[in-house]
BAROTOR-689470 format. One record per residue (C-alpha): residue in three letters; x, y, z; residue number from 1. Coordinates in Angstrom, 1 decimal. Last residue first. Layout:
pt code: Ala; u: X; v: Y; w: Z; pos: NUM
...
This chain:
pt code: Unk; u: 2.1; v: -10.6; w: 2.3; pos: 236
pt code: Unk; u: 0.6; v: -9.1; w: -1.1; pos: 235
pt code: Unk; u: -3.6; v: -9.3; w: -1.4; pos: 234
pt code: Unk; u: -5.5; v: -11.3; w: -3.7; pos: 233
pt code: Unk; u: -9.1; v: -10.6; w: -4.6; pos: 232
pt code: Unk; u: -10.5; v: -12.8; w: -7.1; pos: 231
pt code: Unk; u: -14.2; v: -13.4; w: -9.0; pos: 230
pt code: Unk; u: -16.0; v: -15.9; w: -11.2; pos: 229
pt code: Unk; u: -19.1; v: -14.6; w: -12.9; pos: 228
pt code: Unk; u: -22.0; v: -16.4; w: -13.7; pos: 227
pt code: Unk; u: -22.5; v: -20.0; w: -11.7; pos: 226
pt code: Unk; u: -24.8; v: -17.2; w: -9.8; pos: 225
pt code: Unk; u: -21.7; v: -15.4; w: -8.2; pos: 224
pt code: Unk; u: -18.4; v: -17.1; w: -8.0; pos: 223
pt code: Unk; u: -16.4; v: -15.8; w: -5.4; pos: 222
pt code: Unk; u: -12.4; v: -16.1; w: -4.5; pos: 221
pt code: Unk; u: -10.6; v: -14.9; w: -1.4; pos: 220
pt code: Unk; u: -6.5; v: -14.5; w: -1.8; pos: 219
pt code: Unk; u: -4.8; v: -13.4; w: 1.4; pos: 218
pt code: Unk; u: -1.0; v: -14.8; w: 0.6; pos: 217
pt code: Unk; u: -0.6; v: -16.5; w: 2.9; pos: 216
pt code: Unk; u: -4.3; v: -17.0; w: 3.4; pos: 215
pt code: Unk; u: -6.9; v: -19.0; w: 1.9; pos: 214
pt code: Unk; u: -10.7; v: -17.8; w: 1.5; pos: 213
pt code: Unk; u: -13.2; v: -19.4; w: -0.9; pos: 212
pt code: Unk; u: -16.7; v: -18.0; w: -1.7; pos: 211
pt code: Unk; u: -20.3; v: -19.2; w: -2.7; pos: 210
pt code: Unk; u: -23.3; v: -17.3; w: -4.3; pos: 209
pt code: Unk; u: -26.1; v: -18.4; w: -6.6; pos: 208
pt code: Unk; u: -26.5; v: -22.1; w: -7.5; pos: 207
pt code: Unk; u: -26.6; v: -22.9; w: -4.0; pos: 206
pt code: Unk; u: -26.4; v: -20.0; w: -1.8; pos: 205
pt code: Unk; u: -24.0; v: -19.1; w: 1.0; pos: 204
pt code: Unk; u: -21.9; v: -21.9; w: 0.3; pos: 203
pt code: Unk; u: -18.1; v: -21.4; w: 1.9; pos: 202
pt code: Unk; u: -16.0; v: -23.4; w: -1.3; pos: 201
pt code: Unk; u: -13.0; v: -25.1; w: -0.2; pos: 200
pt code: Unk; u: -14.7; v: -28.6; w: -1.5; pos: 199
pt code: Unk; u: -18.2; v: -27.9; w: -0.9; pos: 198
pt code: Unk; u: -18.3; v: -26.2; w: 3.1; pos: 197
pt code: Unk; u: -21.4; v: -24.8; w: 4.9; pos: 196
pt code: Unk; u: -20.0; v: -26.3; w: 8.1; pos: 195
pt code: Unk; u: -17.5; v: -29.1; w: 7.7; pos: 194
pt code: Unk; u: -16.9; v: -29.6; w: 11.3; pos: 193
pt code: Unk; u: -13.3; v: -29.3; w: 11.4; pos: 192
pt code: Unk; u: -12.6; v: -26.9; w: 8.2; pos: 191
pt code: Unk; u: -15.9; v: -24.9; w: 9.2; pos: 190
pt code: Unk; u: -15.1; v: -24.2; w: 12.5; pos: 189
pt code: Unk; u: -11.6; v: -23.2; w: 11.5; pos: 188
pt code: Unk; u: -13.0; v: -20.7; w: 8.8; pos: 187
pt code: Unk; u: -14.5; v: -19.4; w: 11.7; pos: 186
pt code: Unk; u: -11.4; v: -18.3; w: 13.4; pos: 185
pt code: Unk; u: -11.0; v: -19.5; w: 16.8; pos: 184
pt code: Unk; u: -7.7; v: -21.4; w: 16.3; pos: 183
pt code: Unk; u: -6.2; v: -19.2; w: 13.2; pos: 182
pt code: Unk; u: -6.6; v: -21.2; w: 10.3; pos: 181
pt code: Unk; u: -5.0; v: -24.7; w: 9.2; pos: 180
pt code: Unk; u: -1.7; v: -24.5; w: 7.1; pos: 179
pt code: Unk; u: -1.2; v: -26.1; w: 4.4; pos: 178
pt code: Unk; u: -3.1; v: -23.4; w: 3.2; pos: 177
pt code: Unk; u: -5.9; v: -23.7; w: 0.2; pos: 176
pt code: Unk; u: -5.4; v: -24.5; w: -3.3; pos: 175
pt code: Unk; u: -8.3; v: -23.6; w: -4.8; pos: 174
pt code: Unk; u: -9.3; v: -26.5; w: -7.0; pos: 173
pt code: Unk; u: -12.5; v: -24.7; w: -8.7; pos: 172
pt code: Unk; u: -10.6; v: -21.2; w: -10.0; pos: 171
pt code: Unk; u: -7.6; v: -23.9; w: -11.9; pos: 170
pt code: Unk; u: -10.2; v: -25.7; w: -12.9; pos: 169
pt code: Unk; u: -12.1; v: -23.2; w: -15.0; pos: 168
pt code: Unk; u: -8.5; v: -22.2; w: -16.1; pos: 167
pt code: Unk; u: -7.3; v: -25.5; w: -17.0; pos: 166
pt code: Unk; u: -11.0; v: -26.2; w: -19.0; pos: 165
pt code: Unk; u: -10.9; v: -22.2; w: -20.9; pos: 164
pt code: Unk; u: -12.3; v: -19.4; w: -19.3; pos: 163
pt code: Unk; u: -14.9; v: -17.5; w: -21.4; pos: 162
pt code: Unk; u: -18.1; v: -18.9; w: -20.0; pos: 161
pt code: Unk; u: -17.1; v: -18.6; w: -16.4; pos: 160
pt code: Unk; u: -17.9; v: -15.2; w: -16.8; pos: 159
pt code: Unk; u: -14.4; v: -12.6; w: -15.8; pos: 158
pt code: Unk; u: -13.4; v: -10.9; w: -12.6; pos: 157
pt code: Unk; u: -10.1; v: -9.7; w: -10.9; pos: 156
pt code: Unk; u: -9.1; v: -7.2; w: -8.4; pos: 155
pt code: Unk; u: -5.4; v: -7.2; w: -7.5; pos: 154
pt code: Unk; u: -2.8; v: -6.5; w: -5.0; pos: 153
pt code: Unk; u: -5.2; v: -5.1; w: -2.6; pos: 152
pt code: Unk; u: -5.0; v: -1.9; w: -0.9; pos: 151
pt code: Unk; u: -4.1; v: -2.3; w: 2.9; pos: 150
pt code: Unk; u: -6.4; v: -2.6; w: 5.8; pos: 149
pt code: Unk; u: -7.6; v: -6.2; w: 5.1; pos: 148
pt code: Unk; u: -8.6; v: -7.0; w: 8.4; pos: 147
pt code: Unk; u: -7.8; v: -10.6; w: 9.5; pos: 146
pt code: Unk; u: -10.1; v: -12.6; w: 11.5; pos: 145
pt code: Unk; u: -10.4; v: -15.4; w: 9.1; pos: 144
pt code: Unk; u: -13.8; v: -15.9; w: 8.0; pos: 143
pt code: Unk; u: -15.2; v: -12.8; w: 8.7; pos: 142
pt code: Unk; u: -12.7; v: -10.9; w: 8.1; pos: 141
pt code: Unk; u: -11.8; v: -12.3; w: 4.8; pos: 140
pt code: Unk; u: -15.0; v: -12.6; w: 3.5; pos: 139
pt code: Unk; u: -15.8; v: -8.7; w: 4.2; pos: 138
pt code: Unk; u: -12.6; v: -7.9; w: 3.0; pos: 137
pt code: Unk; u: -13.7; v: -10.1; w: -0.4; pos: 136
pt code: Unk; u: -16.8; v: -8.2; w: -0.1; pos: 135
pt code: Unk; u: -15.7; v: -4.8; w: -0.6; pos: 134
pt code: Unk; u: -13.3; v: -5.8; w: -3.2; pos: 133
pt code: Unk; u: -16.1; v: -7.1; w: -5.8; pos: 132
pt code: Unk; u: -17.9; v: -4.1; w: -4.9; pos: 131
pt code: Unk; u: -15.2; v: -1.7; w: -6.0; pos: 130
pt code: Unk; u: -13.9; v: -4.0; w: -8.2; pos: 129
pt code: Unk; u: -17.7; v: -3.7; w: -9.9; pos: 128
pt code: Unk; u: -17.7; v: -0.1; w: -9.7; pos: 127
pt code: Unk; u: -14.6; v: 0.6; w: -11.4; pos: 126
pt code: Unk; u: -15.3; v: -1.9; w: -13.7; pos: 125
pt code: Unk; u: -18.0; v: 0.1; w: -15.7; pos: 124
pt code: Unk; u: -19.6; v: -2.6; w: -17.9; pos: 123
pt code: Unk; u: -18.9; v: -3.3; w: -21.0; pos: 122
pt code: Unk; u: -21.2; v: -5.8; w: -22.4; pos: 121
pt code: Unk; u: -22.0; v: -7.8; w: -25.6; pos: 120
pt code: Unk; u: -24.6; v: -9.5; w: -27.2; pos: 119
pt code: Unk; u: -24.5; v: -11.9; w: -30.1; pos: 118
pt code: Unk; u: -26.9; v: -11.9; w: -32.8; pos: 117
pt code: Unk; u: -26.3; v: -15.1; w: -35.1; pos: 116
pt code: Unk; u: -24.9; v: -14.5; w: -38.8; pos: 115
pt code: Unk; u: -22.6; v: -17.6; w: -38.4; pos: 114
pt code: Unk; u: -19.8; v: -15.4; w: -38.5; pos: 113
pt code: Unk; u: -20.6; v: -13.4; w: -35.4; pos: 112
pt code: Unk; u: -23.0; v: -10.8; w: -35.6; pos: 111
pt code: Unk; u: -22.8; v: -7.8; w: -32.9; pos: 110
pt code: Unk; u: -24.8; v: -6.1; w: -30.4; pos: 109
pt code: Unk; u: -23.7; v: -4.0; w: -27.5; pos: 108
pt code: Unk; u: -25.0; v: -3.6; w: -23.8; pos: 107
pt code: Unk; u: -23.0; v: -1.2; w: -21.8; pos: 106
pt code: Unk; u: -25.2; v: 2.2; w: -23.0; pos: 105
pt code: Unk; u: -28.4; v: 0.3; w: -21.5; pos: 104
pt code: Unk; u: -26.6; v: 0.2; w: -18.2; pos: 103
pt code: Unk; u: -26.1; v: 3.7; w: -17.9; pos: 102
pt code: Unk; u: -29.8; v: 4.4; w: -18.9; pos: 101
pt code: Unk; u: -31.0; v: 1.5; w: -16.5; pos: 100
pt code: Unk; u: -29.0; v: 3.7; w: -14.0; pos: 99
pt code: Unk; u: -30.4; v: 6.9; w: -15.0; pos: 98
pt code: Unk; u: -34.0; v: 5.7; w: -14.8; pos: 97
pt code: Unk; u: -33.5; v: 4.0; w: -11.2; pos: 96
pt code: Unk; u: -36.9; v: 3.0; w: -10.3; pos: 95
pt code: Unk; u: -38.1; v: 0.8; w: -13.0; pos: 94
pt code: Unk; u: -34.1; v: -0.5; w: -13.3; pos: 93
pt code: Unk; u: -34.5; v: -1.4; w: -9.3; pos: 92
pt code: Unk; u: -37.6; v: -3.0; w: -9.3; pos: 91
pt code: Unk; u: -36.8; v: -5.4; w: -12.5; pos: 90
pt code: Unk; u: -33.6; v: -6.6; w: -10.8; pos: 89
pt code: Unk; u: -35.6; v: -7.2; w: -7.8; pos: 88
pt code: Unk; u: -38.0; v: -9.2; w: -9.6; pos: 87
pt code: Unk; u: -35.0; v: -11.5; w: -11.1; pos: 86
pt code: Unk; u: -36.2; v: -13.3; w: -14.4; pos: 85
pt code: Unk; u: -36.0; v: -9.7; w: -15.8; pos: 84
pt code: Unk; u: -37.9; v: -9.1; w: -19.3; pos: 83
pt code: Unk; u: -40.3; v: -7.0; w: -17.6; pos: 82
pt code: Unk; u: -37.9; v: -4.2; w: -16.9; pos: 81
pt code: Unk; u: -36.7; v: -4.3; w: -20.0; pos: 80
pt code: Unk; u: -32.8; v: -3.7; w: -19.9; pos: 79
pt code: Unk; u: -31.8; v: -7.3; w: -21.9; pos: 78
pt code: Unk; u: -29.4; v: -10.2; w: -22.3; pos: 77
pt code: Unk; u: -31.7; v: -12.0; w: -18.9; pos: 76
pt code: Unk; u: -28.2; v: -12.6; w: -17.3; pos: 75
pt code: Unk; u: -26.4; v: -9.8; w: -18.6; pos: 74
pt code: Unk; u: -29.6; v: -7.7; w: -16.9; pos: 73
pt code: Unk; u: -29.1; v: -9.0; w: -13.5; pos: 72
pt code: Unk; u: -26.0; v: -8.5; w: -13.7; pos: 71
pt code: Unk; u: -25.7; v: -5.0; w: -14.5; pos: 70
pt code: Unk; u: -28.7; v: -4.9; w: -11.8; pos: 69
pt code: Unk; u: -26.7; v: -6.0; w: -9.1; pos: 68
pt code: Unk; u: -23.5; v: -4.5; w: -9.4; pos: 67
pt code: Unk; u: -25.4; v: -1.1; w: -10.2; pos: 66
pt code: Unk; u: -26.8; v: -1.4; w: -6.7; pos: 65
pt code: Unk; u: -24.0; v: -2.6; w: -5.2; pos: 64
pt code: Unk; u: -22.2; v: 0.6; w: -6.6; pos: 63
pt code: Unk; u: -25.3; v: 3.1; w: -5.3; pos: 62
pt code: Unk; u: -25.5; v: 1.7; w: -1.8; pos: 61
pt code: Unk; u: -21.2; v: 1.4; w: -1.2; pos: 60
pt code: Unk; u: -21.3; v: 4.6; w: 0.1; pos: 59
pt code: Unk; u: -23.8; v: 3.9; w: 3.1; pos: 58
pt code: Unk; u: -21.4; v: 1.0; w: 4.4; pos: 57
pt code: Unk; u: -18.6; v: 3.4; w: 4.6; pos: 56
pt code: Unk; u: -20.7; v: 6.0; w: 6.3; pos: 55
pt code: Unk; u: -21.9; v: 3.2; w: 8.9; pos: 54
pt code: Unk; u: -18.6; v: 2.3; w: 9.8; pos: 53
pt code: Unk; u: -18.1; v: -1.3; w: 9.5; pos: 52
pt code: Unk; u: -19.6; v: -4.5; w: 11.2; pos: 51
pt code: Unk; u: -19.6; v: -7.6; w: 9.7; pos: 50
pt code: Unk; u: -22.7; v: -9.7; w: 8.6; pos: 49
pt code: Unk; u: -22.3; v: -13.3; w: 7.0; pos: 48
pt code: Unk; u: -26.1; v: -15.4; w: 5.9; pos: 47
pt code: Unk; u: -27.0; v: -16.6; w: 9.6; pos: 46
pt code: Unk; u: -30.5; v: -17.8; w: 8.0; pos: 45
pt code: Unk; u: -30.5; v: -17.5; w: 4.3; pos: 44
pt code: Unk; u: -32.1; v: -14.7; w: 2.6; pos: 43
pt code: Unk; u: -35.5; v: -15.9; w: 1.2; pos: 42
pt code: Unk; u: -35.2; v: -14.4; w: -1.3; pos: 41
pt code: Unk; u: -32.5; v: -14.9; w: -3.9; pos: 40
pt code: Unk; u: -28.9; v: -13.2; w: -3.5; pos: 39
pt code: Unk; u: -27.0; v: -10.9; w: -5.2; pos: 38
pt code: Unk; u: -29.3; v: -8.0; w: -3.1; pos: 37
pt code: Unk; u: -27.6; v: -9.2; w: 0.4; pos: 36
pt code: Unk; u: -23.7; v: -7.8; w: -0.5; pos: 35
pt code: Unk; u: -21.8; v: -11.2; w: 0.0; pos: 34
pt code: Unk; u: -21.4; v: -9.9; w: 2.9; pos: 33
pt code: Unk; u: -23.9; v: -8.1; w: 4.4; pos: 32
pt code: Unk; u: -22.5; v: -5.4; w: 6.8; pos: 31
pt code: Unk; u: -23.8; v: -4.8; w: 10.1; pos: 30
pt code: Unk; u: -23.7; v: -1.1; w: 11.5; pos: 29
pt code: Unk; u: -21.4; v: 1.8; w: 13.2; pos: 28
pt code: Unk; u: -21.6; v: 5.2; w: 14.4; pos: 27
pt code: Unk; u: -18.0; v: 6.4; w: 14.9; pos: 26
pt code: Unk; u: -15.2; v: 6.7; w: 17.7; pos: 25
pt code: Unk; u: -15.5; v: 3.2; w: 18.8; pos: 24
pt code: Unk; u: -14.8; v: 1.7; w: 15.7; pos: 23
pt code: Unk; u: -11.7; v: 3.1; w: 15.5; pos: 22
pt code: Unk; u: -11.3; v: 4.5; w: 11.5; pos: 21
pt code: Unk; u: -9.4; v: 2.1; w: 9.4; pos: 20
pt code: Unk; u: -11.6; v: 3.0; w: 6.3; pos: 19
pt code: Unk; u: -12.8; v: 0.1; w: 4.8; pos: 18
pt code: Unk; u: -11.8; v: -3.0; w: 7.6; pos: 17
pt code: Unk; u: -13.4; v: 0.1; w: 10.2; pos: 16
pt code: Unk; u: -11.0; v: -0.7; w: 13.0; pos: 15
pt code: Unk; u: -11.0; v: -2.4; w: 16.4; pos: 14
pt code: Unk; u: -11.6; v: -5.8; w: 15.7; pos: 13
pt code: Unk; u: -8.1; v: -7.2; w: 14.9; pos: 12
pt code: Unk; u: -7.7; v: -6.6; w: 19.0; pos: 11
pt code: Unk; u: -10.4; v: -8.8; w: 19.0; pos: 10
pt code: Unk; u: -8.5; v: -12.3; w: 18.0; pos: 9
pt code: Unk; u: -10.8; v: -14.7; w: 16.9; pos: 8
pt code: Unk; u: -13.5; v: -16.4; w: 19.1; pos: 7
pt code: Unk; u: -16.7; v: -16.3; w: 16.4; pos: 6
pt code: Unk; u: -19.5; v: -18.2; w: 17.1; pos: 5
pt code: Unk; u: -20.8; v: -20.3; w: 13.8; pos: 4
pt code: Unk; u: -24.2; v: -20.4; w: 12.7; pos: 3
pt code: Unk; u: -25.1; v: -22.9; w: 10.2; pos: 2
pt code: Unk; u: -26.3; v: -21.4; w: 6.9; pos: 1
C-alpha cells in the first residue's frame, strides 16, 4: 500500500476512538486495521495502524482471534488442524483447545433435498460485531479523521453467497459523498491521486481484504477474502 501522510484535524486525535480516554493520560500503541491476522503474509507495506489505548487494543486479542479462525475454518468446512489452507488458522486451533472446541460446536451438518451434505455455521456474533465494529472505527479514523465515539447504529455481516444479484450490487456500488472529504484526510489523498483505490473500495489485499468509507451518514463497508461482506453505519 502506498503511504499516505496524514494532515487531518488533531484536535480529533485526542481520545482513545474505543474508550474516549485522553490519550495522553494512558499507555498507548498502534492498531492494525483491518485486524493483521485476516490477512496473508507477507503483510503489506504501510497496511493502516491507529493508535488506541493499549488496554483497549489488548481486549480485543481473544475476539480477533476467534474472528480469525471461525473463518478460517468456514472456509476450509472443517476444525482439523491439518485440513486448514491458512497456516495460521491451523496454529491457532492446535494451540487454543477451547477455542477449536467452541468453534467445533458452530459447525452443523444437514442434507438438502438432493441428498448432498451441506454444512452450516452459527457463529457467536457478539464477537464478530465486536471485531467487525472495531475496525470499521479504525477505517473511519484513519481514513477520514473522524472518531467514532458513539455506539453505532448498526453492525451487519452476511457471505456474499447468500445475497441475491441487487443486493450483491447494491454492497459493490457504494454510493459515496457528493461531497469530497475533509482537505487533509487521507481518504482525500486517495480520491485525487487514486491511491490503493478499485471503484470506492480502499485495497488492502487483493482477493482478501478491502474497505469503503462514506460519510454523512458514517457508513464503512468491508468484504473480507471475497467471503464475508460487512457494514457499520453510524446515525448523524
Amino acid at each position: 500500500m502506498e503511504e499516505i501522510e496524514d494532515f487531518s484535524d488533531d484536535r480529533n486525535k485526542t481520545w482513545c476512538i474505543h474508550c474516549t480516554r485522553m490519550l495522553a493520560t494512558v499507555e498507548t500503541n498502534f492498531d492494525h486495521v483491518p485486524t493483521k491476522g485476516v490477512l496473508d503474509l507477507p503483510i503489506p507495506e504501510n497496511e493502516p495502524k491507529v493508535p488506541i489505548c493499549k488496554s483497549c487494543n489488548s481486549s480485543f486479542s481473544a475476539d480477533e482471534e476467534y474472528f480469525i479462525a471461525l473463518l478460517g475454518c468456514v472456509l476450509s468446512g472443517s476444525v482439523i488442524p491439518e485440513e486448514q489452507t491458512n497456516q495460521k488458522v491451523a496454529n491457532i486451533l492446535r494451540s487454543n483447545y477451547k477455542l477449536r472446541q467452541q468453534i467445533k460446536k458452530a459447525r452443523t451438518e444437514c442434507k438438502t433435498t438432493g441428498g448432498d451434505t451441506q454444512v452450516l455455521w452459527k457463529p457467536d456474533q457478539g464477537r464478530i460485531d465486536r471485531v467487525i465494529l472495531k475496525n470499521a472505527r479504525g477505517h473511519a479514523f484513519f481514513e477520514l479523521g473522524e472518531p467514532m465515539l458513539e455506539p453505532p447504529a448498526s453492525v451487519w455481516s452476511a457471505p456474499l453467497s447468500l445475497m441475491n444479484e441487487s443486493q450483491r450490487k447494491k454492497l459493490e456500488n457504494f454510493e459515496v459523498d457528493e461531497f469530497w472529504p475533509e482537505v487533509g484526510s487521507r481518504m482525500m489523498t486517495r480520491v485525487v491521486a487514486g491511491l490503493d483505490l478499485a471503484g470506492p473500495w480502499v485495497v488492502v489485499q487483493p482477493q482478501v481484504y478491502r474497505y469503503a468509507v462514506a460519510q454523512a451518514p458514517m457508513r464503512v463497508r468491508t468484504v473480507i477474502r471475497e467471503y464475508l461482506a460487512t457494514e457499520v453505519c453510524w446515525d448523524d
